[in-house]
mmCIF file of the N, C-alpha and C atoms, coordinates in Angstrom:
data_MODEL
# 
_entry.id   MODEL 
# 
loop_
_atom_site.group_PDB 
_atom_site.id 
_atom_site.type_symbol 
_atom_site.label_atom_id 
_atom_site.label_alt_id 
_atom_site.label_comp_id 
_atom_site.label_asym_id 
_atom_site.label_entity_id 
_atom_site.label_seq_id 
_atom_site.pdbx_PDB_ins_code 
_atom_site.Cartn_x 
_atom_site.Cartn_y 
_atom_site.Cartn_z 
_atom_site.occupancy 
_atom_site.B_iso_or_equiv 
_atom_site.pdbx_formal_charge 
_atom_site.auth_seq_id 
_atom_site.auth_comp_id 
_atom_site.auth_asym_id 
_atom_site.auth_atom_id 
_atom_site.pdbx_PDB_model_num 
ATOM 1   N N  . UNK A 1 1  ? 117.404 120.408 173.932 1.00 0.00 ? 1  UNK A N  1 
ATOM 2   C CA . UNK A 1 1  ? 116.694 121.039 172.852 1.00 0.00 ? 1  UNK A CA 1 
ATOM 3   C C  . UNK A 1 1  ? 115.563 121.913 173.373 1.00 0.00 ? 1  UNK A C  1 
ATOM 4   N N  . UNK A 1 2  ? 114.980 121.535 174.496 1.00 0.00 ? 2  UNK A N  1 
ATOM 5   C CA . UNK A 1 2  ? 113.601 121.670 174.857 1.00 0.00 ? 2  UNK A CA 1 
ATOM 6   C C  . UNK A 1 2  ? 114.017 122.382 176.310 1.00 0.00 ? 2  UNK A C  1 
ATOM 7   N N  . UNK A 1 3  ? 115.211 122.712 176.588 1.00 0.00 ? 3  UNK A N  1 
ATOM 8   C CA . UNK A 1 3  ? 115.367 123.474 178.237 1.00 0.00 ? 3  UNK A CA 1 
ATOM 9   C C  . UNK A 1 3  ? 115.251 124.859 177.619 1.00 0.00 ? 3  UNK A C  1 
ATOM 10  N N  . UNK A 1 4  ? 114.577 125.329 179.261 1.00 0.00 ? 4  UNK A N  1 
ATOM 11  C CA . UNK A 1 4  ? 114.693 126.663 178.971 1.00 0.00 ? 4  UNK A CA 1 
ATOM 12  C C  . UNK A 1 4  ? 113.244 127.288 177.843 1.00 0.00 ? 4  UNK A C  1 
ATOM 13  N N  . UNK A 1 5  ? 112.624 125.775 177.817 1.00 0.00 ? 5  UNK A N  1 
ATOM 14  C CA . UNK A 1 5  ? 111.301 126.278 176.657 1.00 0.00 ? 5  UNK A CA 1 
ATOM 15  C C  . UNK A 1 5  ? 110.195 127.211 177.848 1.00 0.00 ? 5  UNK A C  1 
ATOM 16  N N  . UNK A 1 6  ? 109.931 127.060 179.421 1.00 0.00 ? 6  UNK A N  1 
ATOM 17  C CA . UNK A 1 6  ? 108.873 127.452 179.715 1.00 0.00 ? 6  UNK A CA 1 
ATOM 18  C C  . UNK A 1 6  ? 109.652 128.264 181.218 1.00 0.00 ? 6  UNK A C  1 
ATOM 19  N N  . UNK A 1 7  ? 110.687 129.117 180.521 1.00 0.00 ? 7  UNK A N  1 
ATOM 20  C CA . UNK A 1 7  ? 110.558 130.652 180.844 1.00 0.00 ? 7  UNK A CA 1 
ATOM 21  C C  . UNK A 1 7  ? 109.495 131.586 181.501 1.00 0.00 ? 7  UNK A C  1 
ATOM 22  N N  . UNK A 1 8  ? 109.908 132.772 182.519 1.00 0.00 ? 8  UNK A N  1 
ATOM 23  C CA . UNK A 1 8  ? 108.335 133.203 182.700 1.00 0.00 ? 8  UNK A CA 1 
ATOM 24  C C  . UNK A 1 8  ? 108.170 134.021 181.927 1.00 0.00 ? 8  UNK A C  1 
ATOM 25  N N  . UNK A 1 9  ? 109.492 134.332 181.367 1.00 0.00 ? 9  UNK A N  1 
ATOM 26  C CA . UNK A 1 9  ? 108.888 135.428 180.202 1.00 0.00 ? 9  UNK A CA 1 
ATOM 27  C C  . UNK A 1 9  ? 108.315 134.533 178.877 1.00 0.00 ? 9  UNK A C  1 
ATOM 28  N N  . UNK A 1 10 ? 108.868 133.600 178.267 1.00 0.00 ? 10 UNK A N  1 
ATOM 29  C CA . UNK A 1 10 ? 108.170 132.616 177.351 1.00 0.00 ? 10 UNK A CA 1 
ATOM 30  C C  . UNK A 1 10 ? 106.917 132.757 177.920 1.00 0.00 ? 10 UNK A C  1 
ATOM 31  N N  . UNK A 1 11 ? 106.389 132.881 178.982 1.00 0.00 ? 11 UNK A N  1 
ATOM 32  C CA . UNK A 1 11 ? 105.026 132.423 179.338 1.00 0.00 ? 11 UNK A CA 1 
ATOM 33  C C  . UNK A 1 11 ? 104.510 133.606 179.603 1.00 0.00 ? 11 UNK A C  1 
ATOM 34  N N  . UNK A 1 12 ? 105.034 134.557 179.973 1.00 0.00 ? 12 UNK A N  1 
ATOM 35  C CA . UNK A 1 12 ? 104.171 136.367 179.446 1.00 0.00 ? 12 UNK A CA 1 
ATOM 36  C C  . UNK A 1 12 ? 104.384 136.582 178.123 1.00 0.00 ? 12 UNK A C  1 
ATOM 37  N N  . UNK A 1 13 ? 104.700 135.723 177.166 1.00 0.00 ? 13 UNK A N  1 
ATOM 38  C CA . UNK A 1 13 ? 104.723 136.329 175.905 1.00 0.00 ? 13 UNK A CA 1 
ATOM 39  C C  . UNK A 1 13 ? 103.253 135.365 174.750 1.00 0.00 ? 13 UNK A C  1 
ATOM 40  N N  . UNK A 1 14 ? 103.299 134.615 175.682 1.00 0.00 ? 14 UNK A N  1 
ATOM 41  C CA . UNK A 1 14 ? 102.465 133.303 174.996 1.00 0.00 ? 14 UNK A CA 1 
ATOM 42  C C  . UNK A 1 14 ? 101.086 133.976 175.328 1.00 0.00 ? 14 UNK A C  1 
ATOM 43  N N  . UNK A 1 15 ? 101.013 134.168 176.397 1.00 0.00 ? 15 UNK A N  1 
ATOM 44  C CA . UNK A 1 15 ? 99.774  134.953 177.209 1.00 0.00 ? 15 UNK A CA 1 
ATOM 45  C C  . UNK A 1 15 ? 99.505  135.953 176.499 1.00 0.00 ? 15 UNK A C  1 
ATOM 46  N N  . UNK A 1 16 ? 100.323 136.980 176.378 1.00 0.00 ? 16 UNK A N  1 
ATOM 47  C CA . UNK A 1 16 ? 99.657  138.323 175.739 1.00 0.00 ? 16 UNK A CA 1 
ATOM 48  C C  . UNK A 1 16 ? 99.552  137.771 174.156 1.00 0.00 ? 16 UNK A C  1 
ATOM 49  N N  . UNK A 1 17 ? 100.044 136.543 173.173 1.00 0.00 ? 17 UNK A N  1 
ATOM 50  C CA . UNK A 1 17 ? 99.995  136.293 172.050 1.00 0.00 ? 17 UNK A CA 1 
ATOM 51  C C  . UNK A 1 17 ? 98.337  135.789 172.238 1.00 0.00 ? 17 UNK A C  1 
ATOM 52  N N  . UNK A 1 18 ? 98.443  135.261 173.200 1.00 0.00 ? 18 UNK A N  1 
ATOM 53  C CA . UNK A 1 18 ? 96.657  134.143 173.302 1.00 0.00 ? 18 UNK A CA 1 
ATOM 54  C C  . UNK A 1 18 ? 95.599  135.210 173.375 1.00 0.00 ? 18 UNK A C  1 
ATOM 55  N N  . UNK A 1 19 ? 96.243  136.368 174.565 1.00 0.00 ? 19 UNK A N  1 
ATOM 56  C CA . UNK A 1 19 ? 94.514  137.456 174.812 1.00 0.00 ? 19 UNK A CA 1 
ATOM 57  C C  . UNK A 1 19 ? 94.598  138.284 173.409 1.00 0.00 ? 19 UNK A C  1 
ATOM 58  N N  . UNK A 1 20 ? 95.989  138.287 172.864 1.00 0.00 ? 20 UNK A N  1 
ATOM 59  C CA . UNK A 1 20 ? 95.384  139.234 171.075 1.00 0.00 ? 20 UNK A CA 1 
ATOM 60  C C  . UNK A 1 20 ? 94.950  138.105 169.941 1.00 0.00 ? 20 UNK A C  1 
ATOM 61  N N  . UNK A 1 21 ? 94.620  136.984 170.537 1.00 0.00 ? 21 UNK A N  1 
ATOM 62  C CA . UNK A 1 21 ? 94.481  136.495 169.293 1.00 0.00 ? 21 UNK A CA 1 
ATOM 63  C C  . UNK A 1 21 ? 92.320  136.149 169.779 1.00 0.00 ? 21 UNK A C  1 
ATOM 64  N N  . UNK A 1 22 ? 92.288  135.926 171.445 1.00 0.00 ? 22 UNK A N  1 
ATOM 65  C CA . UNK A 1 22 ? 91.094  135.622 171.802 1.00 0.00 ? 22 UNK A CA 1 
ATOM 66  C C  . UNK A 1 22 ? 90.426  136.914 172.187 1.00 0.00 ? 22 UNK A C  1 
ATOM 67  N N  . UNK A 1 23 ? 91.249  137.949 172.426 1.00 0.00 ? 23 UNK A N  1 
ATOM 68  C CA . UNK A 1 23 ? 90.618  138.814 173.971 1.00 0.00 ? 23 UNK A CA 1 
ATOM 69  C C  . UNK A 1 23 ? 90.757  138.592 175.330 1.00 0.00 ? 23 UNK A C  1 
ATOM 70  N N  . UNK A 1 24 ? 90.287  139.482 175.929 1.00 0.00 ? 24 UNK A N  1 
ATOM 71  C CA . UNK A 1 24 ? 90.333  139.368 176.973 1.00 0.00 ? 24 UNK A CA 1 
ATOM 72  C C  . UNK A 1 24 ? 88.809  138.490 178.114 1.00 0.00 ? 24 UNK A C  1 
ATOM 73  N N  . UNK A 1 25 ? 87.939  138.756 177.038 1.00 0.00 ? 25 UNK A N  1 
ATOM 74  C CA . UNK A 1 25 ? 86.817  138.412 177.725 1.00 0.00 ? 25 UNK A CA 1 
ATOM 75  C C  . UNK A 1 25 ? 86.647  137.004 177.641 1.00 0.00 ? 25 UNK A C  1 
ATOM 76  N N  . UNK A 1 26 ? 87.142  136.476 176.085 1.00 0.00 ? 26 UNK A N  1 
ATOM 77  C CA . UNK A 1 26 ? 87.007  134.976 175.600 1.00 0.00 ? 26 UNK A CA 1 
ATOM 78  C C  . UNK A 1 26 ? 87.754  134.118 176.706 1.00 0.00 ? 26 UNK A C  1 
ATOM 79  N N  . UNK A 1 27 ? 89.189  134.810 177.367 1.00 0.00 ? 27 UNK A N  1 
ATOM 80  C CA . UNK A 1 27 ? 89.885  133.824 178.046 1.00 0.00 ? 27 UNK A CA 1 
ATOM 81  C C  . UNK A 1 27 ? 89.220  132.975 178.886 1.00 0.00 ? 27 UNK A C  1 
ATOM 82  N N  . UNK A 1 28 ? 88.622  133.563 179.884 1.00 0.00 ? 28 UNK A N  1 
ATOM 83  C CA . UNK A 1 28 ? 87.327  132.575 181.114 1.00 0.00 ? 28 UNK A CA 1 
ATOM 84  C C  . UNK A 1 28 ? 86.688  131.482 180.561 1.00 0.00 ? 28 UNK A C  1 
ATOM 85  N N  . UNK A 1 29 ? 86.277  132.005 179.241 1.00 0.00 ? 29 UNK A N  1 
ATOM 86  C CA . UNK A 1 29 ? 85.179  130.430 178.630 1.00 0.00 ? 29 UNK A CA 1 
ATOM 87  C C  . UNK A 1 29 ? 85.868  129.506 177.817 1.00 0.00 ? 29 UNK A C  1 
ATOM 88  N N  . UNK A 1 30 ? 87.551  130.089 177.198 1.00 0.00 ? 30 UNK A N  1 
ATOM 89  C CA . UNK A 1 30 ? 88.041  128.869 177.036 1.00 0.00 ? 30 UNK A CA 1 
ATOM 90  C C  . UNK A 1 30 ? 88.782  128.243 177.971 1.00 0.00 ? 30 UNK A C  1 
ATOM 91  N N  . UNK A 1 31 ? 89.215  128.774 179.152 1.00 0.00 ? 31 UNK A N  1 
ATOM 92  C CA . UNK A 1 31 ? 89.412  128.073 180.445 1.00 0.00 ? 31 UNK A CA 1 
ATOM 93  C C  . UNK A 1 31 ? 89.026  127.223 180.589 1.00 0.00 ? 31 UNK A C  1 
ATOM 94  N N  . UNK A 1 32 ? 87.405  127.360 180.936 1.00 0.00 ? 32 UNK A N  1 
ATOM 95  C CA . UNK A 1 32 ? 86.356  126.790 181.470 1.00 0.00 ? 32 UNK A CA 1 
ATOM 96  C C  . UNK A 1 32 ? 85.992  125.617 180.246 1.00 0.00 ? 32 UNK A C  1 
ATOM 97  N N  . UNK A 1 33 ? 86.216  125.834 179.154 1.00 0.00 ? 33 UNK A N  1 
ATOM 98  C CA . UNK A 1 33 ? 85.723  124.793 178.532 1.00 0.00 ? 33 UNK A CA 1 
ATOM 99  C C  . UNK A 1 33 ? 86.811  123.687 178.548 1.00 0.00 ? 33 UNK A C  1 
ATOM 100 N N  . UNK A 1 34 ? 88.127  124.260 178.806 1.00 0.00 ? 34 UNK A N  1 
ATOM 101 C CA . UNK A 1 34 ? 89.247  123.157 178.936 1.00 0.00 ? 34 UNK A CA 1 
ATOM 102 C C  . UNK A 1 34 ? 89.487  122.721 179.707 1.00 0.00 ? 34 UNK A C  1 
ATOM 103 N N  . UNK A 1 35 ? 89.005  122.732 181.369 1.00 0.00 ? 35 UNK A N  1 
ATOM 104 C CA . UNK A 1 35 ? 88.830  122.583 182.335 1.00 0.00 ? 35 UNK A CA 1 
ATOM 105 C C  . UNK A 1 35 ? 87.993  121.564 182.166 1.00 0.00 ? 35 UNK A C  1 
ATOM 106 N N  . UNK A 1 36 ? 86.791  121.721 181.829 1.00 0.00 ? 36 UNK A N  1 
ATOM 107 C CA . UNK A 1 36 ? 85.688  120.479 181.802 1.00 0.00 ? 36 UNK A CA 1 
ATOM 108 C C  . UNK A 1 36 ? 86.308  119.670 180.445 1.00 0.00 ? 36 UNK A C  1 
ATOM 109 N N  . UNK A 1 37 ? 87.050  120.070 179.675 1.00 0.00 ? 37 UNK A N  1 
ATOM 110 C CA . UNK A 1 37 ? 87.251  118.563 178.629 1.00 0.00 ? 37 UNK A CA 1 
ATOM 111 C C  . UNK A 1 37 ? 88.455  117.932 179.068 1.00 0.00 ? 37 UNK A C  1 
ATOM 112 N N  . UNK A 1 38 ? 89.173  118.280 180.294 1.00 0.00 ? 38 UNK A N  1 
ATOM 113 C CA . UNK A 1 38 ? 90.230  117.468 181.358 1.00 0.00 ? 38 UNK A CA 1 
ATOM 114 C C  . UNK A 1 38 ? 89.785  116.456 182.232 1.00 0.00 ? 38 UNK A C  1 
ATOM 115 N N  . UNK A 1 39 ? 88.966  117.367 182.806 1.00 0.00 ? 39 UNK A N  1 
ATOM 116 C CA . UNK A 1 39 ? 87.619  116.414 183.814 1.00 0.00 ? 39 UNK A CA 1 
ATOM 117 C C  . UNK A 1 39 ? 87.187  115.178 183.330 1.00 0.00 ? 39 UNK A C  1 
ATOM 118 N N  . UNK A 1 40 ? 86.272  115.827 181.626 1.00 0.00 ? 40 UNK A N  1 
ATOM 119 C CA . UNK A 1 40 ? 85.908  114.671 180.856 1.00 0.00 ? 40 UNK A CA 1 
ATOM 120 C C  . UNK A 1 40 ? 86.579  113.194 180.806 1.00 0.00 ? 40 UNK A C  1 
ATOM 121 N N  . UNK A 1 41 ? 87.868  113.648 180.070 1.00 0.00 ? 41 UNK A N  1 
ATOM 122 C CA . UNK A 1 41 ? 89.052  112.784 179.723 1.00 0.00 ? 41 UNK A CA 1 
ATOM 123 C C  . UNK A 1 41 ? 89.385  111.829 181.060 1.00 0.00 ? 41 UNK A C  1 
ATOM 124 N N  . UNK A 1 42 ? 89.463  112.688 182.366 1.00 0.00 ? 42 UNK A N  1 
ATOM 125 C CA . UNK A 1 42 ? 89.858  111.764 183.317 1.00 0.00 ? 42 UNK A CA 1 
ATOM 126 C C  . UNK A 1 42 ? 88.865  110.895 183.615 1.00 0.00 ? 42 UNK A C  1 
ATOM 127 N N  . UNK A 1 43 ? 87.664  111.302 183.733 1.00 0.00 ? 43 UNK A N  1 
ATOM 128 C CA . UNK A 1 43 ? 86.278  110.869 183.781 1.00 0.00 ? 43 UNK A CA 1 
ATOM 129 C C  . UNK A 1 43 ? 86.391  109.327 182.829 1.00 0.00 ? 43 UNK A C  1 
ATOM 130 N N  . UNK A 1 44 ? 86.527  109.571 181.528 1.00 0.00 ? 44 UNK A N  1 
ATOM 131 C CA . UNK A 1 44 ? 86.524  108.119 180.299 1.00 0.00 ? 44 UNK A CA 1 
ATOM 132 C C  . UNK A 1 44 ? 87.881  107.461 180.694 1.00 0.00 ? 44 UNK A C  1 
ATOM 133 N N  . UNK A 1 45 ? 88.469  107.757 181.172 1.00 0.00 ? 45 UNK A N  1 
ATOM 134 C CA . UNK A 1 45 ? 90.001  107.258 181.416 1.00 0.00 ? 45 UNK A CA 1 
ATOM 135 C C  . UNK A 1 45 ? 89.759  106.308 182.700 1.00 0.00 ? 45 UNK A C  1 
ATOM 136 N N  . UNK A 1 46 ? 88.975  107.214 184.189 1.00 0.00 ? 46 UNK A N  1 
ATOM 137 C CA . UNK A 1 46 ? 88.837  105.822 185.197 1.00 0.00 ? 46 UNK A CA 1 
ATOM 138 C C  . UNK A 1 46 ? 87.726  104.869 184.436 1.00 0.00 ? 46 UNK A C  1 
ATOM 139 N N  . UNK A 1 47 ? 86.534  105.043 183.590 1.00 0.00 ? 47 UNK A N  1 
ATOM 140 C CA . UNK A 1 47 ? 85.560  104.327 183.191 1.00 0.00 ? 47 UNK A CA 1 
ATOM 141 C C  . UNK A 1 47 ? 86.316  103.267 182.201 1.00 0.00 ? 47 UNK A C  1 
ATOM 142 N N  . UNK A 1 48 ? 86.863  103.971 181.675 1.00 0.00 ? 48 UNK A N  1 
ATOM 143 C CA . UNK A 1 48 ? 87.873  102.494 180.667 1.00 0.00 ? 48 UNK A CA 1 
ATOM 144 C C  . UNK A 1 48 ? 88.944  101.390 181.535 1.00 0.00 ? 48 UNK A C  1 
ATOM 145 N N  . UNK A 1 49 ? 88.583  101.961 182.702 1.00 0.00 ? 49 UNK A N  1 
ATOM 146 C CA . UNK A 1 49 ? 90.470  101.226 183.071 1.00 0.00 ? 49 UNK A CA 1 
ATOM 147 C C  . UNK A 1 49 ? 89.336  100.274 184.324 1.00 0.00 ? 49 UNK A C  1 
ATOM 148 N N  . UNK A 1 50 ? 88.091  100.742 184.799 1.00 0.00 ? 50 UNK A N  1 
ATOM 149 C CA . UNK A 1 50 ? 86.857  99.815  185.540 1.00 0.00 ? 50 UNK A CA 1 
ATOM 150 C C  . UNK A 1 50 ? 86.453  98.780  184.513 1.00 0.00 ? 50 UNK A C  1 
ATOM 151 N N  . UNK A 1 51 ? 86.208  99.158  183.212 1.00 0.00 ? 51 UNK A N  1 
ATOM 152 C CA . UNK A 1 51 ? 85.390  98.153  182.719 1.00 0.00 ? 51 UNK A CA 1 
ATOM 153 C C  . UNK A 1 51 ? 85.757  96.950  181.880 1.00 0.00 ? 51 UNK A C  1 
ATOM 154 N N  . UNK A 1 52 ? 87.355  96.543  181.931 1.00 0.00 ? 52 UNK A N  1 
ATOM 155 C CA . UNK A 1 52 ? 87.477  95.013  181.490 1.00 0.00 ? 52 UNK A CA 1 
ATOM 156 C C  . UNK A 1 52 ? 87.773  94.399  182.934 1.00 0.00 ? 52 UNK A C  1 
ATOM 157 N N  . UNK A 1 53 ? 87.341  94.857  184.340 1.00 0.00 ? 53 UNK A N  1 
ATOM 158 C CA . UNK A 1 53 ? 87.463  94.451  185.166 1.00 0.00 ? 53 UNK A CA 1 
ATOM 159 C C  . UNK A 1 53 ? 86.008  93.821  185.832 1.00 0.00 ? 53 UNK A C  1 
ATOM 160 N N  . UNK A 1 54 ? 85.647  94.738  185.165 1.00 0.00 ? 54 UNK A N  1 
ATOM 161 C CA . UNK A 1 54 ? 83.514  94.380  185.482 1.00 0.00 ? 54 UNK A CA 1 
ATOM 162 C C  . UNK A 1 54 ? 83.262  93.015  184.291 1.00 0.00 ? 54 UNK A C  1 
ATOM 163 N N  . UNK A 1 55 ? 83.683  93.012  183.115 1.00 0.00 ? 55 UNK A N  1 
ATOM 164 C CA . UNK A 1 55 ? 83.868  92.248  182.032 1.00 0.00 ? 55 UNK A CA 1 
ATOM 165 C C  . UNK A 1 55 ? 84.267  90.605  182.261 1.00 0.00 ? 55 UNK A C  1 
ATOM 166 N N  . UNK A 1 56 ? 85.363  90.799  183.120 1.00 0.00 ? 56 UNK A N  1 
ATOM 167 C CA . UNK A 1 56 ? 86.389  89.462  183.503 1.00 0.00 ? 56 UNK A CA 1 
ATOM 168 C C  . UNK A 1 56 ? 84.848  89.093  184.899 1.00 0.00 ? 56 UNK A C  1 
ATOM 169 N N  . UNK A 1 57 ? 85.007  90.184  185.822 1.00 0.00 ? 57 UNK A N  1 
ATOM 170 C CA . UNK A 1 57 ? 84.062  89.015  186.483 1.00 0.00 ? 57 UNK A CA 1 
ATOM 171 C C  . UNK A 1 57 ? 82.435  88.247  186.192 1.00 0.00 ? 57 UNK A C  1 
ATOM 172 N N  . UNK A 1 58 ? 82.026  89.291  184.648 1.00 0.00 ? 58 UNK A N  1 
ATOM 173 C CA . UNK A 1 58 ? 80.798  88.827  184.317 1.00 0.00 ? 58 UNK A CA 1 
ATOM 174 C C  . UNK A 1 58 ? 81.774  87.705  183.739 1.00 0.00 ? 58 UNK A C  1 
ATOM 175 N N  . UNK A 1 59 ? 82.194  86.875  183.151 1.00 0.00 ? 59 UNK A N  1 
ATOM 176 C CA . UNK A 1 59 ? 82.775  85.965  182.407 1.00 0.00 ? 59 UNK A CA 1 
ATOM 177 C C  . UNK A 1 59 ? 83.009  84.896  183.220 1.00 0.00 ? 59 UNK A C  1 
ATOM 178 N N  . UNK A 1 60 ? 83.639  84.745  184.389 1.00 0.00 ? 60 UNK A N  1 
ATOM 179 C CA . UNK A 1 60 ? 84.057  84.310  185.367 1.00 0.00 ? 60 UNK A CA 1 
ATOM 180 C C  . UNK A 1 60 ? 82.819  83.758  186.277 1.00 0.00 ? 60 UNK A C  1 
ATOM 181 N N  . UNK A 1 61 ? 81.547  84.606  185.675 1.00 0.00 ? 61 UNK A N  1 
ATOM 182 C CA . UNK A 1 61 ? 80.191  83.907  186.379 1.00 0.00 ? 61 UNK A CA 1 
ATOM 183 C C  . UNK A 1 61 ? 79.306  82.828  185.649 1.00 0.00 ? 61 UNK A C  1 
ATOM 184 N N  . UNK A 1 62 ? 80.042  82.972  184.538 1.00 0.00 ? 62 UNK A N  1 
ATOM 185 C CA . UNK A 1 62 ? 79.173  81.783  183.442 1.00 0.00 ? 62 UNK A CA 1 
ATOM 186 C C  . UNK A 1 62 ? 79.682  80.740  183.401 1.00 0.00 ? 62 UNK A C  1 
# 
């Protein structure tokens, strides 16, 4: 259903649909802002997957 979805032309067509819908100048800062809310995500993702492990050994001390 889904072969053949990410084409390079599918993907020069998506591109020039994104810079007429943002510009050309907007592209960099929504990069950049999706870039850092990836970071973020991985960032809360190792902090969630550390802290029922910090949890079990405070428990384990009482």
């Amino acid at each position: 259903m889904l072969t053949g979805l990410f084409e390079p032309i599918h993907l020069i067509v998506i591109l020039l649909i994104v810079m007429l819908l943002f510009g050309a100048k907007k592209l960099p800062e929504i990069g950049s802002g999706m870039g850092k809310a990836i970071s973020n995500f991985k960032r809360s993702l190792k902090d969630s997957s550390e802290t029922p492990d910090h949890e079990d050994k405070l428990e384990s001390k009482k």
